[in-house]
C-alpha positions as CSV (number, residue, x, y, z in Angstrom):
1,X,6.7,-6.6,-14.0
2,X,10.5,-6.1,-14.7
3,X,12.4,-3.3,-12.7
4,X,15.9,-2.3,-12.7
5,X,17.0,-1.5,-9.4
6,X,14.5,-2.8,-6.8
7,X,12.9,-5.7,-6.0
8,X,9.2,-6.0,-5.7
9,X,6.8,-9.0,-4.0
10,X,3.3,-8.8,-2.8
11,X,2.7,-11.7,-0.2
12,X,0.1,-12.7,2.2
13,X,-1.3,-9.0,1.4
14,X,1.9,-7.8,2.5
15,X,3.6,-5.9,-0.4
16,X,7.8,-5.3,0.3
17,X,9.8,-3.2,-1.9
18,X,14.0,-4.1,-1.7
19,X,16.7,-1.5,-2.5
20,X,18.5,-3.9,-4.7
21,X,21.8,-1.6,-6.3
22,X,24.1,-3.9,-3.6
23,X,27.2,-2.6,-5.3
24,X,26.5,0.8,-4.5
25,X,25.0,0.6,-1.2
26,X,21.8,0.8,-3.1
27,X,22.4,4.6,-3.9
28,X,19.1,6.0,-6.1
29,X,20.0,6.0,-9.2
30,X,17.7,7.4,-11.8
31,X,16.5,4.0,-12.7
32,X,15.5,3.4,-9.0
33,X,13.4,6.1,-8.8
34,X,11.8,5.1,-11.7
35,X,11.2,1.3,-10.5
36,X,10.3,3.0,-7.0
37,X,7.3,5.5,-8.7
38,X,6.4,2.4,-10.8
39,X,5.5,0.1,-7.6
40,X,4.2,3.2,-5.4
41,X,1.3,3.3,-8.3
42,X,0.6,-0.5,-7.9
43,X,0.8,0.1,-4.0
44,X,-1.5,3.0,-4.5
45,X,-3.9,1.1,-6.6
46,X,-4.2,-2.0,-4.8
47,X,-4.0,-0.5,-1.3
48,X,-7.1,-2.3,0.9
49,X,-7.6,-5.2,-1.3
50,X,-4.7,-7.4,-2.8
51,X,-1.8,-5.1,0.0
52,X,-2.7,-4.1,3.6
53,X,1.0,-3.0,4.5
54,X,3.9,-1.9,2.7
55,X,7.2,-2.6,3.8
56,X,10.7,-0.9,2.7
57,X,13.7,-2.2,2.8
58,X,17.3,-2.4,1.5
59,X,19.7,-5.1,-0.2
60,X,23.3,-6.7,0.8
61,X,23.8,-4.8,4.5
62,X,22.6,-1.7,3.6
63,X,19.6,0.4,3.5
64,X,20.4,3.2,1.3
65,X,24.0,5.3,0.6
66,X,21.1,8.4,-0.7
67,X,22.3,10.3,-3.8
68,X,25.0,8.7,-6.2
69,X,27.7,11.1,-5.3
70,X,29.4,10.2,-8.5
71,X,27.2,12.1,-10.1
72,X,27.5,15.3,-8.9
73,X,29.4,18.1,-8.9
74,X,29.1,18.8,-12.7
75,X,29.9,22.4,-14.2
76,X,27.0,21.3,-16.7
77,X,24.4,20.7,-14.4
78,X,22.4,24.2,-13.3
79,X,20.2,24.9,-10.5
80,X,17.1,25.2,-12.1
81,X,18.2,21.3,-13.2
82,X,18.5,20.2,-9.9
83,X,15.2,21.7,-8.5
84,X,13.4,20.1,-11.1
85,X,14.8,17.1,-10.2
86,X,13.9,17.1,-6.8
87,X,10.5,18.3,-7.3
88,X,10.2,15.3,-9.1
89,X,11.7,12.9,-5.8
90,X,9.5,14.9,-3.9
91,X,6.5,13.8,-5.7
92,X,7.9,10.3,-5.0
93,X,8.7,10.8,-1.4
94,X,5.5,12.2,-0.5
95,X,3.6,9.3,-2.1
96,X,5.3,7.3,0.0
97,X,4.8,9.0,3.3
98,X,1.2,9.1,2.3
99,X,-0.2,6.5,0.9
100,X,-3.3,5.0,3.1
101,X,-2.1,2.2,4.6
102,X,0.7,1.2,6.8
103,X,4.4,1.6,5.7
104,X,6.9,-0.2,8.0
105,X,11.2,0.4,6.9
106,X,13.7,-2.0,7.7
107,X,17.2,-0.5,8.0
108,X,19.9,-2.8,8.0
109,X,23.3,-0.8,7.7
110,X,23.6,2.8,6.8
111,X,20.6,4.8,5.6
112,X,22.6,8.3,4.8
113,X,21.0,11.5,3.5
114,X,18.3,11.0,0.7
115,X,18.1,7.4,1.9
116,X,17.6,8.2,5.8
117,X,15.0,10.5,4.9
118,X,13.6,8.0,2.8
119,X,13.5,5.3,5.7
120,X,11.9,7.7,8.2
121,X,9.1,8.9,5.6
122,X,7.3,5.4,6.4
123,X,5.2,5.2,9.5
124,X,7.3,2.5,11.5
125,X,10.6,2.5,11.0
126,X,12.6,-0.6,12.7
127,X,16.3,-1.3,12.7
128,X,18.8,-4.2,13.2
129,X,21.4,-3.3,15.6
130,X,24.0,-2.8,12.4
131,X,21.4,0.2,11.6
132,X,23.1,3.3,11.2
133,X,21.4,6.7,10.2
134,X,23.0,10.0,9.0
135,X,21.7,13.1,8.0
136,X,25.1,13.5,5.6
137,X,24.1,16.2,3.7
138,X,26.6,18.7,5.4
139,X,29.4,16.3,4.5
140,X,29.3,17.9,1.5
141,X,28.0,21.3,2.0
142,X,24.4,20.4,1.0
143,X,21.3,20.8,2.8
144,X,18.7,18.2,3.7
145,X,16.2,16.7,1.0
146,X,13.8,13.9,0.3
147,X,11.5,15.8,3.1
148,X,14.2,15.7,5.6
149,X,13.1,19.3,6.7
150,X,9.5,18.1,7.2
151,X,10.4,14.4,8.8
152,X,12.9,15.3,11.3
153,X,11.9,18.0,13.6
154,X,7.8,16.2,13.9
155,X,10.0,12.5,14.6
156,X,12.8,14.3,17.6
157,X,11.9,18.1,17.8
158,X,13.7,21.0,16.5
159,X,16.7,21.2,18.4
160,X,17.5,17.4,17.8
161,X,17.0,17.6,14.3
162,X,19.1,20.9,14.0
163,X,21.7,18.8,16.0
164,X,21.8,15.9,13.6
165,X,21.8,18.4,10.2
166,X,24.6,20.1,11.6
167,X,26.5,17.6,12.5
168,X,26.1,15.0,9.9
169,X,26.9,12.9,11.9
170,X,26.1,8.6,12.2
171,X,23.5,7.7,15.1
172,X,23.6,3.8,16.0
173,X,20.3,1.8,16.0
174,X,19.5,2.0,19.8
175,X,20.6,5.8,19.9
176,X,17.9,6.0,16.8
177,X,15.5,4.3,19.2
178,X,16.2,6.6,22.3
179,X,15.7,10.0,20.2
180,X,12.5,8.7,19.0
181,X,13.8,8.3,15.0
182,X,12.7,4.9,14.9
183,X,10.3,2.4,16.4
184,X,12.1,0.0,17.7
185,X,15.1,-2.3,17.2
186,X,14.4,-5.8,15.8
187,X,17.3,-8.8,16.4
188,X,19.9,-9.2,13.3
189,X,18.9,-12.9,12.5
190,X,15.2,-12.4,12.2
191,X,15.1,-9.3,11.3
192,X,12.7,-9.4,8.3
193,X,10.3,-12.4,10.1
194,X,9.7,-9.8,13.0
195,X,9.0,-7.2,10.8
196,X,6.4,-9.0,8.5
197,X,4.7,-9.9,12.2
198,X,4.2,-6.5,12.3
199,X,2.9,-5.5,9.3
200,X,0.9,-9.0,9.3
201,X,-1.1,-8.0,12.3
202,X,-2.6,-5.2,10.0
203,X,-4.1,-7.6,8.0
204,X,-6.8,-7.9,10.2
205,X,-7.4,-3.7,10.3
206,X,-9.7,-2.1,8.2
207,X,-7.6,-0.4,5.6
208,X,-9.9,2.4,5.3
209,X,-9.8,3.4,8.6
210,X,-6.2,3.4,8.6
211,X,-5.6,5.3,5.5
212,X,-8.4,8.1,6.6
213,X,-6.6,8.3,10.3
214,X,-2.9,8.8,8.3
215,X,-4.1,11.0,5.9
216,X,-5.6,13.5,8.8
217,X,-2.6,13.2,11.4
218,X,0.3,13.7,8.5
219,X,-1.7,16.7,8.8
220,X,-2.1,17.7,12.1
221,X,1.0,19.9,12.8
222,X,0.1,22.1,9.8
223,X,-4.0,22.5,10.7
224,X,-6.2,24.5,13.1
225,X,-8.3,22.7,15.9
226,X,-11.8,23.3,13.7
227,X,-10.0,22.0,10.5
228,X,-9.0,18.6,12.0
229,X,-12.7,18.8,13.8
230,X,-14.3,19.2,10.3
231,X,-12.1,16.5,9.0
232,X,-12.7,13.9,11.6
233,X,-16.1,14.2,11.3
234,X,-16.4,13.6,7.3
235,X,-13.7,11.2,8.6
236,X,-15.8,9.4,10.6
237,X,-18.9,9.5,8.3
238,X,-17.2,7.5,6.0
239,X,-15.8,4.8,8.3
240,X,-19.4,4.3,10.1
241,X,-21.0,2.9,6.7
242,X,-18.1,0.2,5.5
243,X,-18.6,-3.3,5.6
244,X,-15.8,-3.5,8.1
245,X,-17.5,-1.2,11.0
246,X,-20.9,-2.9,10.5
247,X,-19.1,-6.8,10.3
248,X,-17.1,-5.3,13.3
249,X,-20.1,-3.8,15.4
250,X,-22.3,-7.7,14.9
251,X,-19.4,-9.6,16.6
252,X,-19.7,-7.1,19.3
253,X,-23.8,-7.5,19.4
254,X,-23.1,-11.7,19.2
255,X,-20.2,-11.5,22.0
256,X,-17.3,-12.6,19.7
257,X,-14.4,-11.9,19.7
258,X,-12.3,-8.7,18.0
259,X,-10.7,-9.5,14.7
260,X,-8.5,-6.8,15.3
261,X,-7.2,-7.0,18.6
262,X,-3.0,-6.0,18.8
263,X,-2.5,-7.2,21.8
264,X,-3.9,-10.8,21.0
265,X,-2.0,-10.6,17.3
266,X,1.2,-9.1,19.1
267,X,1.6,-12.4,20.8
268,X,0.4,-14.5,17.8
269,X,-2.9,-15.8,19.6
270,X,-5.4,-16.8,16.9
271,X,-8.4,-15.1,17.1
């Protein structure tokens, strides 16, 4: 599978998708979004069997400049143009942010408007301490896209995420950390070793259970106590019958041990 301007590998049921437009700070070009739509579907389709984790990253010391700048700014281009063409990156973005399994972002340098929000729209987002996020939009008198209105007041609360879209301005890695935008930060050498740990560790998950548990809190802040009820029970109906839960619940019965235990995995016991 040939792509223009990303890379894509599927490893150890690990599948990582690389920003690769170095020259540009791996801005999203047209063809990006293409080549990013065009391994979402193979994510998608293989999610639980061949991939148990996704993981998003960025190419040369960067994550992701966001928009081509160069671009815009055109007397030709109308606003019934542009909205069209975010509807369509919205279709992309909220793939991402919601397809059932785990999906883990490495920032390594700036991740500024389209491509912050496109780094925090996974579920864990990690970054090395030359991480540097920016809601830039105001820079340039635009507002927030690529879901940045959704993602940013559920990760720091409203008046945090009116202070960073206001401001525009850069928050560092360990800031990121402190505000609750990110995860964690991971050491600059072995950056992408600790994050493949991570996502690793999910290998031993049922994938099913993982992708029904996203799928219902990505909803949460939007649904009424009964409606998540009535979900987590059709929820729960479906995890009780797979092979995992029945494979899972015999151990118990013959006093083995967990396959998935994080704790155990977190300190790279074998179990």
């Amino acid at each position: 599978m040939d792509f223009t301007h990303i890379k894509f590998d599927i490893s150890d049921e690990i599948a990582t998708i690389t920003l690769f437009r170095p020259d540009a700070r791996n801005a999203l070009s047209p063809e990006m979004r293409d080549d990013l739509r065009t391994a979402l579907k193979v994510v998608k389709e293989q999610a639980g069997e061949e991939i148990k984790a996704l993981i998003l990253t960025g190419a040369g010391g960067a994550f992701c400049a966001g928009g081509d700048i160069k671009s815009m700014g055109s007397d030709e281009r109308t606003s019934l143009m542009t909205r069209k063409g975010l509807r369509s990156d919205h279709d992309l973005i909220y793939d991402l942010a919601n397809v059932e399994l785990p999906v883990i972002s490495l920032v390594d340098g700036p991740a500024a408007g389209a491509g912050c929000n496109l780094a925090l729209a996974a579920d864990f987002v990690f970054a090395t301490p030359k991480g540097l996020f920016m809601q830039a939009f105001g820079r340039i008198g635009a507002v927030p896209d690529w879901s940045g209105f959704y993602i940013l007041p559920r990760l720091v609360g409203l008046q945090r995420a009116k202070e960073l879209v206001f401001s525009a301005r850069k928050v560092g890695a360990e800031e990121a950390k402190e505000i609750g935008l990110i995860l964690d930060v991971v050491s600059q050498e072995n950056a992408m070793d600790e994050v493949r740990e991570f996502a690793g560790r999910f290998r031993h998950a049922s994938t099913a259970a993982i992708g029904m548990s996203k799928n219902i809190l990505n909803q949460s802040h939007n649904l009424d106590h009964r409606t998540l009820l009535e979900l987590e029970a059709d929820a729960q109906g479906m995890a009780l019958v797979t092979p995992y839960h029945k494979a899972a619940v015999q151990r118990f019965k013959d006093k083995e041990p967990s396959i998935f235990d994080w704790e155990k995995l977190s300190a790279g016991k074998k179990i």
